[in-house]
N, C-alpha and C positions, 0 to 999 in steps of 0.2 A: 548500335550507335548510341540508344539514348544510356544503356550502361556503361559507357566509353565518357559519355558527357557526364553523367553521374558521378564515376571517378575521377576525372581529373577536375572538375567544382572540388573535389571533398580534398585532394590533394592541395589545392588552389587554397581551400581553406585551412591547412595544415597552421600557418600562425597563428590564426584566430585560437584555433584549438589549442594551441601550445600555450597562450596566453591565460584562456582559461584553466586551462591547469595549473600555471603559476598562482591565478588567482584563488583557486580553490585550495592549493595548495598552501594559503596563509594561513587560511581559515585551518583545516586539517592536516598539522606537520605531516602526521603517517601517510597521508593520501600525497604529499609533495613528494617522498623518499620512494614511492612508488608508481610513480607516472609513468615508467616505462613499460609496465602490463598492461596502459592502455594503445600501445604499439604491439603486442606479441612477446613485448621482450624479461624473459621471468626464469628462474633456475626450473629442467624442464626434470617435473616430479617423478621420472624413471617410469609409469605405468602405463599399460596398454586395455583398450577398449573397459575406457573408463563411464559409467554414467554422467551425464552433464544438463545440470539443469541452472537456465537463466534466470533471474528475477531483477528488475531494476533498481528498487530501494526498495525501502523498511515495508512497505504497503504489501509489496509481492513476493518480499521473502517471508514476512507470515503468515501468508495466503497456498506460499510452498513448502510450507513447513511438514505438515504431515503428508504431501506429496514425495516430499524429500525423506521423511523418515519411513515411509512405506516402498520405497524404490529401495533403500539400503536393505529393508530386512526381505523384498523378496529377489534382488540381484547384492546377495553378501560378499560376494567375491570379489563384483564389479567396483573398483572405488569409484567415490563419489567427488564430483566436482561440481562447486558451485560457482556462479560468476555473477556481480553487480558491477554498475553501474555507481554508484554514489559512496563518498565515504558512510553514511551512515548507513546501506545496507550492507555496503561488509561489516560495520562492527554488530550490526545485528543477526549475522549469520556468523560471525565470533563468538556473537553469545549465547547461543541457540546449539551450536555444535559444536563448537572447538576445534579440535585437533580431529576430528570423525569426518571431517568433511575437507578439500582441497580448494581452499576459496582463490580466486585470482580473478581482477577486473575485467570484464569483456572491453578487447579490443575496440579501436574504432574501426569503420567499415572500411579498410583501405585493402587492398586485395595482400599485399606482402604483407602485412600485420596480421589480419586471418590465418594467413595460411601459417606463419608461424607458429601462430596460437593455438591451432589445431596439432600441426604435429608436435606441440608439448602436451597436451590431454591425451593426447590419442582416443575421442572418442567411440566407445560403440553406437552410444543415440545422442541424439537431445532435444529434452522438453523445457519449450521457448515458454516463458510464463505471459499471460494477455495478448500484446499485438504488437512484440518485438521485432517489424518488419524489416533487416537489414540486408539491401539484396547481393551484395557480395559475400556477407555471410553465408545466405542461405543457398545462392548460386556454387558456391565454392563447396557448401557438405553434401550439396547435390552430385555434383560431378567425383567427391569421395567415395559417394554409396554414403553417408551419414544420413542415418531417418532422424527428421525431424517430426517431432510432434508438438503443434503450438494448444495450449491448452488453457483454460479460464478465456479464451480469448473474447476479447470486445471491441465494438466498433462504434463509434456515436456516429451521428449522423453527418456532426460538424468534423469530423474527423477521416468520412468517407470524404468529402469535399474539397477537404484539404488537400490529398493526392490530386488532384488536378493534373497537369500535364505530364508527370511524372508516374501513373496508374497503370499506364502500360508495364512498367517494369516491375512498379507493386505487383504487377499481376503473374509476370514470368519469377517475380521471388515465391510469392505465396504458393503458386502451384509448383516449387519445389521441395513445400512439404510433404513429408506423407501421408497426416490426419494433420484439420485442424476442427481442435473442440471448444464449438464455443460456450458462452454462457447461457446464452437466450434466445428466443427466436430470431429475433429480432436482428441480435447481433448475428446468427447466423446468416441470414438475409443481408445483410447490409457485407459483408464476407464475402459471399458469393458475386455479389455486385462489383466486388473490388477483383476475383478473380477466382476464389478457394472453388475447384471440385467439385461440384455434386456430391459423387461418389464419396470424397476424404472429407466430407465434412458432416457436422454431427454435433446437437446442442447435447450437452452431460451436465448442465448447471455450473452453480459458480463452487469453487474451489474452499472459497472462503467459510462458508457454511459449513465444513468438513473441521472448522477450529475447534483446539481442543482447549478446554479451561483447565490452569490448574486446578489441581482440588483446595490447597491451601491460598488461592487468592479473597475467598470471601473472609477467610481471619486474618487474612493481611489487610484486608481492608477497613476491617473493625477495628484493631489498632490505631489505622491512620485517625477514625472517627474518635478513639477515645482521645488521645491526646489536641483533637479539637473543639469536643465537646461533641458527645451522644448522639445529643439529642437536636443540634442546631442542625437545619437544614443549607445543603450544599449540593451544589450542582459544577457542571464542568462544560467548559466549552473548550472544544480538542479540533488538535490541529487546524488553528483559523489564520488566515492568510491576512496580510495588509489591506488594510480596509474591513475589515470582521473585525477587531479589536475595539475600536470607540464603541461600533453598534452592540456590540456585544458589554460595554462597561456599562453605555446606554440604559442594557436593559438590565442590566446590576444594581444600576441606581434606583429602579423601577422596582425590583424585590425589595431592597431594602427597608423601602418605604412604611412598606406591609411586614416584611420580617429583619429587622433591623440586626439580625445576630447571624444571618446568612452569608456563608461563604462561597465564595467563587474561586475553582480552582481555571486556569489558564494557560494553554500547551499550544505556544505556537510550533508551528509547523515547522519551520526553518528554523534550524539553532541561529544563523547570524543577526536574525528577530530578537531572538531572547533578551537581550538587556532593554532593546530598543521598549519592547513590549513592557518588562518593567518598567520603565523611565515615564513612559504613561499612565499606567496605574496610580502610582504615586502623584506623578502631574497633577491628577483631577482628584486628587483629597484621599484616595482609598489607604487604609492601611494596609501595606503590600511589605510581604517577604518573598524570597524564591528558594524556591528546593537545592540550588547547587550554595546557598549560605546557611541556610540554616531545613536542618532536617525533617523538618515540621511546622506547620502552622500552629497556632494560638490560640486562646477564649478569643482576643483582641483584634485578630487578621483577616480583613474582607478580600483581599486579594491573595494567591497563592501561584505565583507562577511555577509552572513545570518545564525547569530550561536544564533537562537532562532527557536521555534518549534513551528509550528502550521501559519506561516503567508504567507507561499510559494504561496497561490493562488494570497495574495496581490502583490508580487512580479513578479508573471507572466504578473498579470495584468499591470506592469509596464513597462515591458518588449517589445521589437522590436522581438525577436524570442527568441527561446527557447530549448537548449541543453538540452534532457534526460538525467544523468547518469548510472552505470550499464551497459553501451551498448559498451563503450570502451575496457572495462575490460571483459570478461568473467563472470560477476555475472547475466545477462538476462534482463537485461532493468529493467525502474520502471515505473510508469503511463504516459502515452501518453498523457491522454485525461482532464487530465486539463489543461494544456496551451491550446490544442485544442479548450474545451469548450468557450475560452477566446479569440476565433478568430486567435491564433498566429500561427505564420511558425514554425513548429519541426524539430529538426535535431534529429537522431541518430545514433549511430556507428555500428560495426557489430554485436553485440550480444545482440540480443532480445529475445530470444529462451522461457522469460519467459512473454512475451507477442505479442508473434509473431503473431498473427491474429489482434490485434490491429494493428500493426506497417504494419502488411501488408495491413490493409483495409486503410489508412492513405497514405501511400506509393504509390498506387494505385492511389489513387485518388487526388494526387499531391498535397497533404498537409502535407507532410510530404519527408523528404532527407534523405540517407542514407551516411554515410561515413564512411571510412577507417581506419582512423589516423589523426591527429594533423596537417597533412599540410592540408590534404582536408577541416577536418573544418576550419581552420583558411581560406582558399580560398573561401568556402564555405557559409562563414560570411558575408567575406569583400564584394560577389557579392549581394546577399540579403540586406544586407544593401543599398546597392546603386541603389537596384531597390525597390523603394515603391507598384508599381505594382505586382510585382511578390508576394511579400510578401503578399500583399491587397489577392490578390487569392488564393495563399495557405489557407490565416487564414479564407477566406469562404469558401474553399473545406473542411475542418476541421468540420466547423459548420455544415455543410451538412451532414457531415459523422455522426455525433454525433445526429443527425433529425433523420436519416435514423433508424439507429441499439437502439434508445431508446424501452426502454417496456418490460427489464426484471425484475422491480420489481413489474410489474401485472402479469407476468408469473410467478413467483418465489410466489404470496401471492394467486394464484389461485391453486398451486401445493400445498402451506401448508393447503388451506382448503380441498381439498381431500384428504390428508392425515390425518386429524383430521374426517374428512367424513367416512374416511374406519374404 
């Protein structure tokens, strides 16, 4: 009954959603021309028991990335399909694999839509990325025979909560996986609480730590630094959400003060931000350019917005240290562990709650800072900056961290063959 009442709300809601398509579809012509893949409806790519791995956006398609490339090279046969959610992690699984991979947007949870969707893939498995809970989905590859295996999965606490009267069904989806692997204890615990298995469940750590750097991003990065001077110090604050933007110029103003030739580079989160976020900049005195006008910053440019997609690891790699977004604001933090990867000092704010074993394994092991508000970071800047040493350690405690906790994507593809074993 209550999966009966769940579908026919989501049916109920059929407009809403069509609307938001229209409107998402201003923003992203390509993602308007393709609305009907998120119904099931798409030219069906002629293959059979294909691999199938989900990721939502940009966050969990790079997080699947060498998931995704170590599923191809040890099922070479099996083609591979990948599915998002958001126009921009389809274009960043565009640009990650091209033509190697079969991308097409996951449905919405309507039971005819699934079931179309499925018999165009035709999958053998699939690996659900974090805690893509959808229970006609999952109910539906159940009654296939399709092994799911949910994997990086995580649960915050406020996010347990949330299921509320609707838990029960969370709980008949979830134990229609075959494993679910989560990140952490914790989140394994809070899992189980919602419904996961005993038995199919199992923390392998987080995914993310399995990142691989390119080799030529530290000269791409040098580049960026020559043509803004060497030697000026410059820092980044990535992916920050409405309301991180003032606190964060805030504390720009506060570097300044101390190093009047510092640059701040600035990557909001949401492209339909991007101008918004320049038109502030400018507002309050900074001299501001943006990456999609001009290809470079200047001696002259305190501000440097990043209102293009897909180039943020370049940017890190440019970077003296490195503001997480989401952490200011109450939205739960966003990836820790590529500035890490990339040797750099992290700062982030109070709220991480959505990657809170990262930020605490990082935090611990003093490669990483936490702070409050807008005077701390701005204070918090200006000291790091003026100590090279300090920063030098952090961004090796970092690296250490990211040594240590690697190796969930050979737990993650030893767990899909005993499931395809069973």
């Amino acid at each position: 009954m209550l999966r009966l009442l769940y579908t026919l709300t989501m049916y109920l809601l059929t407009p809403v959603i069509l609307y938001r398509l229209a409107a998402r579809g201003l923003r992203y012509r390509r993602y308007l021309s393709r609305w009907k893949e998120r119904f099931g409806f798409f030219p069906a790519p002629g293959f059979r028991n294909s691999s199938w791995v989900h990721a939502v956006s940009v966050g969990e398609v790079n997080a699947a990335a060498p998931l995704i490339r170590a599923l191809m090279q040890r099922y070479p046969d099996q083609p591979m399909v990948v599915t998002t959610v958001t126009p921009t992690g389809s274009e960043r699984v565009q640009k990650l694999f091209g033509d190697k991979v079969f991308h097409v947007y996951l449905p919405y949870d309507l039971p005819a839509s699934v079931k179309r969707f499925l018999d165009r893939i035709q999958p053998r498995f699939a690996v659900i990325m974090e805690t893509e809970i959808w229970p006609n989905l999952f109910i539906t590859c159940k009654e296939r025979s399709i092994p799911i295996v949910v994997t990086n999965a995580r649960l915050s606490e406020r996010s347990l909560r949330g299921y509320g009267p609707v838990r029960p069904l969370a709980r008949r989806a979830i134990r229609c996986a075959s494993f679910v692997a989560a990140q952490s204890p914790q989140d394994a615990e809070r899992l189980r609480t919602l419904g996961a298995a005993v038995t199919r469940l199992a923390v392998i750590g987080n995914l993310k730590f399995d990142m691989q750097v390119p080799d030529n991003l530290p000269s791409m990065g040098a580049e960026l630094r020559e043509a803004w001077g060497a030697q000026r110090p410059v820092w980044i604050a990535a992916s920050t959400h409405e309301g991180e933007e003032l606190p964060v110029l805030k504390a720009h103003s506060m570097v300044l003060k101390r190093f009047p030739d510092a640059l701040l580079l600035i990557a909001p989160r949401h492209p339909e931000r991007f101008r918004a976020v320049a038109s502030v900049c400018r507002s309050l005195g900074f001299i501001t350019r943006v990456r999609s006008e001009k290809t470079a910053a200047d001696a002259r440019t305190q501000c440097f917005v990043i209102d293009t997609m897909g180039e943020l690891l370049r940017f890190y790699a440019a970077a003296d240290i490195a503001f997480v977004g989401g952490s200011l604001e109450a939205i739960g933090g966003h990836n820790l562990l590529e500035p890490a990867a990339l040797g750099k000092p992290v700062i982030v704010g109070p709220h991480t709650f959505n990657t809170e074993e990262v930020a605490f394994s990082l935090i611990e092991a003093r490669a990483a800072l936490r702070v409050e508000d807008e005077a701390a970071l701005g204070a918090t800047l200006s000291r790091l900056l003026a100590q090279a040493d300090e920063r030098l350690a952090m961004g090796q405690a970092a690296q250490a961290v990211l040594d240590r906790e690697r190796g969930a994507v050979e737990r993650t593809l030893r767990i899909v063959e005993q499931v395809l074993g069973e």
